[in-house]
Every structure is written in structure tokens, then in C-alpha cells.
N, C-alpha and C positions, 0 to 999 in steps of 0.2 A: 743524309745519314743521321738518325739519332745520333743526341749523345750520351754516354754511359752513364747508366743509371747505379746508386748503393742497392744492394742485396734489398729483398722485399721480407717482411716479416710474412711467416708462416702461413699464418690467416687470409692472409691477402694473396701471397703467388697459391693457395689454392684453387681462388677463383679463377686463375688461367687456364687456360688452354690453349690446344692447336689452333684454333681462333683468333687468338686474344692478342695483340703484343702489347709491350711496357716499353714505353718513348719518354724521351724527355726533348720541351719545347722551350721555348721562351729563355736560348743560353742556357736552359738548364734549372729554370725557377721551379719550372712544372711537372711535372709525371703524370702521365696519362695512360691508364687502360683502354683500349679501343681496341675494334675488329680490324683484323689483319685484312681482310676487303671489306669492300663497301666504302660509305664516308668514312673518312677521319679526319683529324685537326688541322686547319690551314689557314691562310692568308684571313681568309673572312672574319674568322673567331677573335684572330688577335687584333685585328681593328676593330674592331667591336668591342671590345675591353677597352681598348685604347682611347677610344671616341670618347667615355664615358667619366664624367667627371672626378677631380682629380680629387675632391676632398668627400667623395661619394658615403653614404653611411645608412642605417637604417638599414630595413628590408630592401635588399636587390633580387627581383626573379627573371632568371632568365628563361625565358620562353623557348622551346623548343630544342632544349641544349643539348640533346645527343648526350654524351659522355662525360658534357659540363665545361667544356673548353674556354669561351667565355668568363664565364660566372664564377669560375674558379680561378683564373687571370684576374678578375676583380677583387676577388675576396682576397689575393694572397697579396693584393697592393693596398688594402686597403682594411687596414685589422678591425674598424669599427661596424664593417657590414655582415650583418645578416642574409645567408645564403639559401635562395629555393632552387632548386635546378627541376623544369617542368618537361615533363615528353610524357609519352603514350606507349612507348615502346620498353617492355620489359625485360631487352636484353640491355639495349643501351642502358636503362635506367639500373639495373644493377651493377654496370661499369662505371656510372656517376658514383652511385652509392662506396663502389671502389676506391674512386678518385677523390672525394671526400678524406674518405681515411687515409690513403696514401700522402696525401700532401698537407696533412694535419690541421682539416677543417672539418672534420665529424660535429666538435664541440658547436661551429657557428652555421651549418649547412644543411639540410634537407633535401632530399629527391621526391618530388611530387609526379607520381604516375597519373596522369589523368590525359582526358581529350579537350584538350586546349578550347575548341568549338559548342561544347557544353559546360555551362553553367552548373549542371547537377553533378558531375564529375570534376568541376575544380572544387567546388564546396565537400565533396566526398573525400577528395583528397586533401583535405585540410587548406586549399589557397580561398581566402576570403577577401570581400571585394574590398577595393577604395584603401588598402591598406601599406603598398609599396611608396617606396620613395623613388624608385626606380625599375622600369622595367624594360631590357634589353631582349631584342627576339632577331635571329638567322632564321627567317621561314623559309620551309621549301621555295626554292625559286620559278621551278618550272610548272607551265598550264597542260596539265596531261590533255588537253584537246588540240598542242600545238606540239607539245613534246614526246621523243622516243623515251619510252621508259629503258630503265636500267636493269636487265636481267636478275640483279642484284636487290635482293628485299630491302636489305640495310639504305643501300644506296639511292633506291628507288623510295622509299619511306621518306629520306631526308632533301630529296631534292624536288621530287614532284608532288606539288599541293592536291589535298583533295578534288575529285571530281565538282567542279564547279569555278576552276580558275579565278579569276578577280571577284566574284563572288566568296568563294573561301577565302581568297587573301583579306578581303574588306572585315570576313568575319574572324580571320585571327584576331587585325588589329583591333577592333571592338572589344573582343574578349583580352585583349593585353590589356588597353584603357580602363576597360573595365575596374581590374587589378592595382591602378594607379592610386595611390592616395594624391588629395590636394596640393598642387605644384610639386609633384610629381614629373620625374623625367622620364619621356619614353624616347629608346635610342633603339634602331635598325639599318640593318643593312642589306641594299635590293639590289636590283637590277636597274637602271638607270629607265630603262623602256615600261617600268611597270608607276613611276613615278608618277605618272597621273591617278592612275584610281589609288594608288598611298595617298597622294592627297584629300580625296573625294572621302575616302572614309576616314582619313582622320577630321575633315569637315571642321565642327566647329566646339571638339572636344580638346584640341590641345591649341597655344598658340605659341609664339617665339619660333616656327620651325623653321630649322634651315637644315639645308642642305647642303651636304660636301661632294664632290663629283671625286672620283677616284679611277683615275688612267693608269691603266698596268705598264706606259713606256710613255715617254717624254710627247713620242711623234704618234699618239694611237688613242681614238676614240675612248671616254671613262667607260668601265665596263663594270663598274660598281658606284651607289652610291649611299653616304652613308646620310640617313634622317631623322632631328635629335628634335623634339618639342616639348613643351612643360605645360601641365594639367592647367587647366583656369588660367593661364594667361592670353592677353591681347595683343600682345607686340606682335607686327608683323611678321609677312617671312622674310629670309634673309638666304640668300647665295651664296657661300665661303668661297675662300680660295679653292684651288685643286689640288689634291694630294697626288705625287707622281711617286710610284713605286719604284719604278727600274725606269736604268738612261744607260744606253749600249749595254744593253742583255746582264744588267749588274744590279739589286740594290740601291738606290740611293743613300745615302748617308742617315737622312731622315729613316726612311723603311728598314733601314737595316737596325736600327738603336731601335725602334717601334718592335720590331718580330725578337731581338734579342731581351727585352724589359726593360730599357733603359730611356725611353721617350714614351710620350704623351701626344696625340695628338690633340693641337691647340687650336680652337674655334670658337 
């Protein structure tokens, strides 16, 4: 269950609808407009903030943000970043635009509509290259040549990558890099089975990358992992520890202060 959100000023529960709900995540830090189906906020997003450095600053874009869940966890931890939130989708992208205003980062925030996989539409949309200091992306996870799609547009948008599976994935990450300014952090989070070609196309654009494996229960295969690398560097890669979510169908301690705002994960 959400938790109770203060009244919305005027301008804003306009943009509601039957559609629409107004949640609060993160304890309560957050407020979020999102579709009542389809994706909405979850486990993913807030480790993905979480992963991302704790003294983080400059331009941060998040790639692919839906609603901005992410990238708006970052910016509210962290008052000296500069906020783009990028997607394609101009329903979502007017519920970021939302979410911006709602949680009182219009002043340091942008929603950049554009198609992630062209270059003439990130530059149309004002994201120009080599100039983030960080750039965080939740891409679709699944290869619509191995995946049932989601009867649900929203849903199906946000989980199934474009026609050309590890090929489109190779050409997000490219176009994220791209966006990277010099030592630059790029941070994501997959599918553990897609880890080989993430590395293939990150190749010999980023270095320092490591990997965190993340098991949804003590005793259960990682079904997530999160992969953090910096522009122009050499360092090798590295294995972290495992992050374990839940231990007998609960929470951890860890996970639990991570989804309420109150931890960091340390790597």
C-alpha cells in the first residue's frame, strides 16, 4: 500500500486521471505520478539510485526513466545534480514532467523526449554528447524474439527492447556512453543472463567495471545485476559482493533501509 500523500496543488492533480495514481515510495521521500497499469515503480529503480554514487553531482541522465523514479531518488539525495530524465514515450514523459514539479525539482530537472537509439533525436532534444558525469539506464529487459509481449502498451514499451534484442541493447548502451562526459560514471541494471553482450558493448569504452549480482532470497539464483563503470578508465573488472534482498520471505535489514531512503548501497 502507498503511503499518504499532502493534497496536490491544483495544476498538478489536473493532470490526473482515471489512469493516473499519486503513490508515495521511498518512506515517503517521493511522490510519483504513474499509470495505474502498465510498469510502475519498483525494486529496480531504487537500486539504481542506490548503486549510484553517494557524493554524485553535475549532470545525471537517466536513460530510459518512465516516470523518472530513478533519477528523481537521485536528485532528491543529492541537491548539487542536474536532472535529465530521457524516454520516448509521451505519456510517461508528461508524468516525469509531473514528477519534477511535484517533488520540487522543476528548478534542477528536464524531460528529454527523444529515441534513445538516434543520435538526431537526442541532439533535437537538447541531450548533447560527452557532457554527463553520470549516466544511469533500467532498459527494457526483454528480446521480443524470445519474449511474450504484454498486452499492455505502457508495459510492453518498458520491458521489451526494440526489435533486434542484444543488438538494440548493445545500441542503447552506445548511445548512453555516448552521453558520458570524461570519467564519467555509467550505472545499470540487467538481467544477469544478458551480461555477456553488456560487456561486449561496453568493450573498451568504459573501465573499472564491476559487477554486483543481486538475489532476490538468501537460498535463489541473482536475478538481477547491477553494472557500474567510468569513462577512460583502465582498472580492471571487479566482482562485488552479493546483495541479498529478502531471507524467509522478509526484507533484509539492508534492503529494507535501501527501499525506505535511509542506506546506500556500498561498492
Amino acid at each position: 500500500m502507498a503511503d499518504p500523500l499532502p493534497s496536490l496543488a491544483p495544476e498538478l492533480a489536473s493532470s490526473l486521471d482515471a489512469d493516473v495514481t499519486c503513490d508515495a515510495i521511498l518512506g515517503g521521500r517521493l511522490s510519483l505520478h504513474q499509470p495505474r497499469k502498465g510498469h510502475r515503480a519498483g525494486t529496480d529503480a531504487v537500486l539504481l539510485a542506490a548503486a549510484a554514487p553517494a557524493d554524485a553531482a553535475g549532470l545525471v541522465l537517466d536513460a530510459g526513466a518512465g516516470v523518472g523514479t530513478a533519477g528523481l531518488i537521485l536528485a532528491l539525495r543529492c541537491p548539487v545534480v542536474s536532472l535529465g530524465l530521457i524516454d520516448n514515450d509521451p505519456i510517461v514523459s508528461r508524468l516525469a514532467k509531473d514528477n519534477l514539479a511535484l517533488n520540487g525539482l522543476a528548478g534542477r530537472g528536464i524531460v528529454h523526449e527523444a529515441d534513445i537509439f538516434s543520435g538526431a533525436s537526442r541532439r533535437a532534444a537538447g541531450l548533447a554528447p560527452g557532457t554527463a558525469s553520470l549516466v544511469l539506464t533500467n532498459p527494457p529487459f526483454e528480446d521480443p524474439d524470445r519474449a511474450r509481449a504484454s498486452p499492455h502498451a505502457g508495459k510492453r514499451s518498458a520491458h521489451l527492447m526494440p526489435e533486434g534484442g542484444a543488438d538494440m541493447l548493445s545500441g542503447w548502451i552506445r548511445a548512453c556512453l555516448a552521453l558520458l562526459g570524461p570519467g564519467g560514471t555509467f550505472l545499470m541494471i540487467h538481467r544477469p543472463e544478458a551480461l555477456p553482450a553488456i560487456l561486449t558493448a561496453c568493450g573498451h569504452r568504459i573501465g573499472a567495471v564491476t559487477v554486483m549480482p543481486i538475489h532476490p532470497q538468501r537460498d535463489r539464483p541473482a536475478n538481477r545485476i547491477l553494472l557500474r563503470g567510468k569513462k577512460g578508465s583502465k582498472a580492471p573488472f571487479a566482482l562485488a559482493p552479493a546483495l541479498i534482498l529478502q531471507d524467509q520471505g522478509r526484507f533484509t535489514p539492508l534492503a529494507e533501509a535501501i527501499h525506505r531512503g535511509e542506506a546506500l548501497i556500498d561498492w
